[in-house]
C-alpha positions in Angstrom: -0.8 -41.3 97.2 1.8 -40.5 94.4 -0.1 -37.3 94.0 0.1 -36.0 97.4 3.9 -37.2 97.1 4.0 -34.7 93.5 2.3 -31.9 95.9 4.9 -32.1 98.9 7.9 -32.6 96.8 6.8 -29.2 94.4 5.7 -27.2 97.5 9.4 -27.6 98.8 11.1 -27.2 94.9 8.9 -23.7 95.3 9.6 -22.8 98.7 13.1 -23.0 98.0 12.8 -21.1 94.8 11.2 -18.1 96.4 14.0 -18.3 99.0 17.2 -19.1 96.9 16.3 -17.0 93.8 19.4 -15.7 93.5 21.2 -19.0 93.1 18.6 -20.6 91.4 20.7 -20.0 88.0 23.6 -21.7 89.8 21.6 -24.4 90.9 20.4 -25.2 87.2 23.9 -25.5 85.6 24.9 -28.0 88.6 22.2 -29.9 87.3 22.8 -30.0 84.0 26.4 -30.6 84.6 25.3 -33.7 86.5 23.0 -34.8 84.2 25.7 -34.3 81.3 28.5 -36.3 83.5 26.4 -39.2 84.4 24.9 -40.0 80.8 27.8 -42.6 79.8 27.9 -44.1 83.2 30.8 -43.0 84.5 32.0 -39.8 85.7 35.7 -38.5 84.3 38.4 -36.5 85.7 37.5 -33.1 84.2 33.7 -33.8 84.7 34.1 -34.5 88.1 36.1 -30.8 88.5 33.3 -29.2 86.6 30.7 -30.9 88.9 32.9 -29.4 92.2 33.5 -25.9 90.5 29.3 -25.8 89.7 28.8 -27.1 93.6 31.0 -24.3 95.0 29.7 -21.6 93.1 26.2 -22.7 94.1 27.0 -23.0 97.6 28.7 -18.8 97.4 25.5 -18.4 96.2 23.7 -19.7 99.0 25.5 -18.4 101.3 25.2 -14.9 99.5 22.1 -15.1 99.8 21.9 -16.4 103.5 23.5 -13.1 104.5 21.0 -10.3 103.1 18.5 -8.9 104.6 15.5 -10.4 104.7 
């Protein structure tokens, strides 16, 4: 059961890769960022404005990419 779970969840991570390549750099930081904020349990001023300055440059990204030709 948990594997099929592992097999959906990475088919989707993929698909998305193969369609979001170009913000897939974008994406990465965000998560860092996140992961960096959240360690000490709480989430400061400045962290939080890094965390919404990674989120909008990933969603430019997106949208970048939502707008070229296929």
């Amino acid at each position: 059961m948990i594997k099929k779970l592992m097999e959906i969840k990475w088919r989707k991570v993929f698909k998305f890769a193969m369609e979001n390549v170009s913000a897939l750099d974008e994406l990465m930081e965000l998560i860092e960022t996140s992961k960096d904020a959240v360690a000490d349990g709480k989430i400061t001023n400045e962290e939080r404005s890094q965390l919404m300055s990674k989120y909008w440059k990933l969603i430019k990204a997106l949208k970048e990419n939502q707008n070229q030709p296929q």
